[in-house]
N, C-alpha and C positions, 0 to 999 in steps of 0.2 A: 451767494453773489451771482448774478446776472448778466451775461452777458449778450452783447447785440447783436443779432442776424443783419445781412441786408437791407433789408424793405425797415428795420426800425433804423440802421445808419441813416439809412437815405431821408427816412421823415426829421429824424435829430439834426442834421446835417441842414434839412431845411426850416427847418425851426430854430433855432438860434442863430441864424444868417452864417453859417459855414459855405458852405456849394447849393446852387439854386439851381433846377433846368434852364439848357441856354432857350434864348427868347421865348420866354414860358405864356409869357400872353398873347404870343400870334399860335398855340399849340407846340411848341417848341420845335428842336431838331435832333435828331435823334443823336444818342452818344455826346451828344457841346455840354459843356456845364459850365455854369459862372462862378468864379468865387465871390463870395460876400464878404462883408466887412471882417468878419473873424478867420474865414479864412485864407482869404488875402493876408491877415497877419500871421495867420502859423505857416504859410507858404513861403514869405520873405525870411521868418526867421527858420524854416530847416533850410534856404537858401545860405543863410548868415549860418547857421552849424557845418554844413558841405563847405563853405571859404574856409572856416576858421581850420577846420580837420585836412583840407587838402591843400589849402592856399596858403594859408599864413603858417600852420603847423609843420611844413615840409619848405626843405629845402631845394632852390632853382625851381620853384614852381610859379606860373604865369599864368594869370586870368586876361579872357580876350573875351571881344564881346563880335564875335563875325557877321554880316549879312544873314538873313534868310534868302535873299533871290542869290544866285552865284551864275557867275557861265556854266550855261549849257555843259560846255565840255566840260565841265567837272566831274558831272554824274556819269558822262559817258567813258570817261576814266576810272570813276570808281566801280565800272559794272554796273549804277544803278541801273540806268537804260535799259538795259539788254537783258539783266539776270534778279531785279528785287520785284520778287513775286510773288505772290502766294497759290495754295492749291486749293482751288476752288472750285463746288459741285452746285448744281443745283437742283433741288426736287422737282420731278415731274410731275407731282399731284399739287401742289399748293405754288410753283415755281418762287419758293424762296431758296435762297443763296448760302451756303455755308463754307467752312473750311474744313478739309477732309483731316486734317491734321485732328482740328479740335474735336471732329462726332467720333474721332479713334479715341480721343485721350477722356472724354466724358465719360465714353462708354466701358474703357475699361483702363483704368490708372495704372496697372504694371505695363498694358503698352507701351511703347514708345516711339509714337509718329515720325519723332524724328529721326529715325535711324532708317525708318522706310524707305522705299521709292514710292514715286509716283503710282505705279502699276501693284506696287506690295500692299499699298492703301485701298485702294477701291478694290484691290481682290478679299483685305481683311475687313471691309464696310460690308459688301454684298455674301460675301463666308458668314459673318453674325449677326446679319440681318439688320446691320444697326438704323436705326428709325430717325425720320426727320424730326426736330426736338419741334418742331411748329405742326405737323397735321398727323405725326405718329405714322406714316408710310417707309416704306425702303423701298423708293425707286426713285434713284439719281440718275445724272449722266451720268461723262465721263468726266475724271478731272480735268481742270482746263487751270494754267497759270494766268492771274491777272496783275498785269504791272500796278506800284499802290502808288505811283508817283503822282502828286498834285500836277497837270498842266496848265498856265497860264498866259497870258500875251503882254509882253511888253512892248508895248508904241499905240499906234491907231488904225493900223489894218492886220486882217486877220490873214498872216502868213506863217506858214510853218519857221521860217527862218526867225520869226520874233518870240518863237516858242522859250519859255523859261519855268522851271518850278520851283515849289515850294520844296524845301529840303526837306528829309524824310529821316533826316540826321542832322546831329552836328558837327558830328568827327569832321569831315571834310574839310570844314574851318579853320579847324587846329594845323590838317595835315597841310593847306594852302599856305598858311602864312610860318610854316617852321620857319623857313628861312629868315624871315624878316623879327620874329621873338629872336631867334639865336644871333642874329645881328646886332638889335640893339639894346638887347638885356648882356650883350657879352657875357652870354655864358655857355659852360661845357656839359657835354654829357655824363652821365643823366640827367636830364631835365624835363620838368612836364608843362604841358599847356593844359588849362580846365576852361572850360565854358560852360554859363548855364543860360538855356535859350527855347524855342519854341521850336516845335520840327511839326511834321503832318505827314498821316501816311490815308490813301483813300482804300480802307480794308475793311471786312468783314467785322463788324464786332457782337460780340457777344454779350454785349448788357451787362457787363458788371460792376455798375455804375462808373465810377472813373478810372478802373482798371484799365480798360482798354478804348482809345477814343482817337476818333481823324486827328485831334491836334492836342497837341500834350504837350510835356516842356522835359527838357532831359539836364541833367549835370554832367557834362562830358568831362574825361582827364585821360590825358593820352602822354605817356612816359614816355620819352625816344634816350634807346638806349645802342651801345653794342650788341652786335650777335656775337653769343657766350653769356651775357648777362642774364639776358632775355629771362630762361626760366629760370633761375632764381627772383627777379621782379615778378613774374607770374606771381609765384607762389607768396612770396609778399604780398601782393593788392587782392589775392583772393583773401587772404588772414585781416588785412587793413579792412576789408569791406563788413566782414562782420564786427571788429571789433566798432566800425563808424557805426552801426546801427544798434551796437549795444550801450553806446554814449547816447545816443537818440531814446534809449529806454526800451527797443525793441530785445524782447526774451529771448535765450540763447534756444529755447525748447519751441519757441515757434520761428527758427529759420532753418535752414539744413542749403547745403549744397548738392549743385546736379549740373554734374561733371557730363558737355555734351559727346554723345558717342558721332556723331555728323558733323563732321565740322565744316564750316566754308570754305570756299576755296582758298582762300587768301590765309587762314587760319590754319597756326601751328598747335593750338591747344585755347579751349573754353570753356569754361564755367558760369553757370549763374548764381548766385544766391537767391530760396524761396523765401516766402513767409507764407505763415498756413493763416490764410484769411477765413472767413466762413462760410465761401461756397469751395474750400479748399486751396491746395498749392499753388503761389502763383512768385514770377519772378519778380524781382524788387532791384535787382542788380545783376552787371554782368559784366565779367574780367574774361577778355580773351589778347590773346596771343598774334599781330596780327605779322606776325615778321617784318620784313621788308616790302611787301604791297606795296601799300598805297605810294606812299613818296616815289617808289618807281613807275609804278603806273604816271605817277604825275609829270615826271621826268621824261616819261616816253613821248606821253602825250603835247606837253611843250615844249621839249627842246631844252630844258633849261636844269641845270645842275642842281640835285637834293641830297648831295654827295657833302657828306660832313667833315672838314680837316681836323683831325688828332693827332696836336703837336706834339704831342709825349710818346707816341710811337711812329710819326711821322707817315698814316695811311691816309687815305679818301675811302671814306664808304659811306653806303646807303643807311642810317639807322632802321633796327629795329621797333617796333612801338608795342606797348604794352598799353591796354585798353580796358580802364573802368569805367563804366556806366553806370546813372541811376538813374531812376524813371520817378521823377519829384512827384506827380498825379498820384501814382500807385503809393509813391512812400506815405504822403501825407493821409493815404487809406489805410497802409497800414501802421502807422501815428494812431490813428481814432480806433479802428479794431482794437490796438492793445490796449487802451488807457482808458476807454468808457465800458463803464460797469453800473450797474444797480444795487446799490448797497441797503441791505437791511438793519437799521437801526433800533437800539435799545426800545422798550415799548411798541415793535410793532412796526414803526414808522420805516420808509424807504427814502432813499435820494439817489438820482442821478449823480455821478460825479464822474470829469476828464481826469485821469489820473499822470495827466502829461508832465516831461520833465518841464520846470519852472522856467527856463530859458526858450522852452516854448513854444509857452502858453501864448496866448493871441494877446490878451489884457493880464497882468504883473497884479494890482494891485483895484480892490474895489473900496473906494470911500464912501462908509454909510455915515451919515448921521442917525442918531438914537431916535429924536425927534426932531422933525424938519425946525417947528418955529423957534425952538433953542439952538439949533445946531446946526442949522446948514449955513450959516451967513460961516463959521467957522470952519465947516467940509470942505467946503466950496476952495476956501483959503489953502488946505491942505493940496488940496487935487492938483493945485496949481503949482504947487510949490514942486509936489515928487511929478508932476509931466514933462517937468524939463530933466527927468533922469530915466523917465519905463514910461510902457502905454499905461496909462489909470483911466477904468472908470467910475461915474458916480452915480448911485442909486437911493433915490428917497422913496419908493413908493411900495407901500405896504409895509409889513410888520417885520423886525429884523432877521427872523427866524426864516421866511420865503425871499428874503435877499439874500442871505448865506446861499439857500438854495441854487439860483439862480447862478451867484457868481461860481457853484463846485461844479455845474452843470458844465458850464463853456470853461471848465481849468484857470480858474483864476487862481493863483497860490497862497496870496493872504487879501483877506480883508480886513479894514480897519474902522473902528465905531469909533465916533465923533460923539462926546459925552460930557457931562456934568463934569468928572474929572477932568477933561481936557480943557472946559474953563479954567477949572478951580489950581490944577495940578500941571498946566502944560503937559498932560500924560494923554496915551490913545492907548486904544486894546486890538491886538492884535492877532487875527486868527487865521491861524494854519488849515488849508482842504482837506488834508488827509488825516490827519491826524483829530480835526476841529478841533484842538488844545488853544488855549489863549491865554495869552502873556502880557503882560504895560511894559509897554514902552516909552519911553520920552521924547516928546518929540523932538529933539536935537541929537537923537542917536537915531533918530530913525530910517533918515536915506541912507547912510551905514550900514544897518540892520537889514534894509530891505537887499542892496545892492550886492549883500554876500551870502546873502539865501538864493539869490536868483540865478 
């Protein structure tokens, strides 16, 4: 069995209309991707997995949907301003740009950049001579931090005071409106808030196709708890977060945890969870600890009370927050790393096939007719009947055997042949991806049938 490097993701990916280069016919832009028709739908639905497992599945928990512009003073509340940076070198022979963090951790994986300082990196860059991965030289500056904050103008003259950016998170969101969730959901602590949304960071990346990119989309969930509770929720939502992506079908053998030894400032304790993608380990989630921060910061900064009343012991305090993140982009990368493989069939024969859980797959169910001029006036009649319950589509062209094909390629879960029986018998046949075993079914058991396989 086979499975896929990069450079064949990224051509599958653009061949069956998954993720496309963003604006590809002016040349593109570097790191934007589009999603296409299919993967637009496997994006909605690991959106629709994340509600069901954190939103509907958990108790006091609230989905809000925040701005991307916010006041200014938010960011400079939350330290983005002043402290979200990264450390960045540039080469003096080719003068391209990198991150000292990343030419440490390529270079050698027990590393670990981030426990460095600033001065412990460019002395262990220039110590092993590590070489720019664009012209093959070792001669950088020095590191220099560049703030990754998107700035843009709100009004119609260009003044600092109209300054406002794109958020580079979404936490913020959650932490602005606690007050107003806990007011009108009347509810007590622990409670969480989730959001999922579009943030942008203007950073360095690395090309690894949608790993890492200016604009991405995150599932934020932020627990406000008591301090005392705190780590024991830690340790909950780091346990919760694997077992969310072994419901998604991601393998317990390619994730691992990496407990951070630096932590930020505002941070009592972090973790990410990886997945070992195939240009190796990369983060897919992260559970940290963020104490009492932010809401106080937010309190400082306005004036205005983020101080919790708890009737049942009669105190005021600041909750703690306990902070899970997912990086939807990367998940849905690491969705296709696990599931597409090349399988070698009896006689010789091969087929691509998505080995995705059935809940989802982009398209649920494909209607072939056997032969169009017999059977498609009746296909057609089916297709329409199950789209008012799953995505379906329908395919008549060519011979049934490279329509199977097609549908195992993009994870369709069953297909169904539209047949002489199905005149004769009200019966269809019905075929499973993984298994390609086939069954009759009738069809008045069939949106039944389908709807508890899926």
């Amino acid at each position: 069995m086979k499975t896929f490097n990069m450079d064949d993701l990224i051509a599958y990916c653009n061949q069956y209309g998954f993720i496309f280069q963003g604006s590809e016919i002016y040349g593109g832009l570097a790191n934007t991707w589009d999603y296409g028709p299919l993967g637009c739908r496997l994006k909605n639905n690991l959106k629709d997995a994340w509600r069901y497992f954190f939103i509907q599945r958990r108790d006091s928990s609230y989905e809000i949907d925040a701005d991307i512009l916010m006041n200014p003073m938010v960011w400079k509340a939350s330290g983005h301003l002043e402290g979200f940076s990264d450390p960045l070198l540039d080469c003096k022979e080719c003068q391209t740009r990198h991150r000292a963090d990343d030419l440490i951790n390529d270079f050698d994986d027990t590393a670990n950049a981030d426990a460095m300082s600033q001065q412990e990196m460019i002395a262990f860059i220039r110590s092993k001579g590590i070489a720019c991965p664009v012209c093959g030289k070792s001669n950088f500056t020095d590191i220099r931090n560049f703030n990754l904050m998107f700035a843009t103008r709100r009004g119609v003259t260009d003044d600092s005071a109209n300054t406002v950016y794109l958020r580079p998170e979404n936490a913020q969101g959650e932490y602005v409106n606690f007050l107003n969730v806990q007011r009108t959901m009347r509810t007590k602590l622990p409670f969480s808030i989730g959001q999922i949304g579009k943030a942008f960071r203007n950073e360095i990346t690395p090309g690894n196709f949608t790993f890492r990119t200016i604009e991405f989309e995150q599932m934020e969930y932020q627990t406000f708890c008591k301090k005392g509770d705190d780590e024991g929720l830690y340790k909950y939502f780091k346990e919760y977060g694997k077992e969310f992506f072994q419901y998604l079908g991601l393998s317990s053998e390619h994730l691992r945890y990496h407990d951070h030894e630096k932590l930020a400032h505002y941070a009592k304790a972090a973790c990410d969870i990886e997945y070992l993608f195939p240009f190796g380990w990369g983060e897919i989630n992260g559970t940290h600890n963020r104490t009492d921060f932010d809401l106080a910061r937010h309190q400082e900064y306005t004036g205005k009370t983020m101080e919790y009343f708890d009737a049942n012991t009669n105190e005021r305090y600041i909750p703690y927050v306990i902070e899970s993140t997912y990086g939807l982009d990367r998940l849905i990368l690491a969705v296709l790393c696990e599931n597409l493989v090349e399988e070698e069939l009896e006689g010789g024969d091969t087929r691509v096939v998505l080995r995705i859980q059935p809940f989802l797959a982009p398209i649920k169910v494909n209607i072939l007719p056997l032969i169009k001029k017999r059977h498609a006036d009746r296909a057609k009649e089916y297709h329409h009947m199950l789209s008012k319950y799953m995505m379906v589509s329908y395919d008549e062209a060519g011979n049934i055997g490279k329509r199977y094909r097609r549908g195992d390629a993009i994870g369709t879960p069953f297909a169904i042949t539209i047949d002489d029986d199905t005149i004769v018998n009200n019966t269809v046949t019905v075929r499973e991806r993984d298994s390609m075993e086939q069954i009759t079914v009738s069809v008045s058991d069939l949106v039944p049938y389908l709807i508890e396989r899926i």
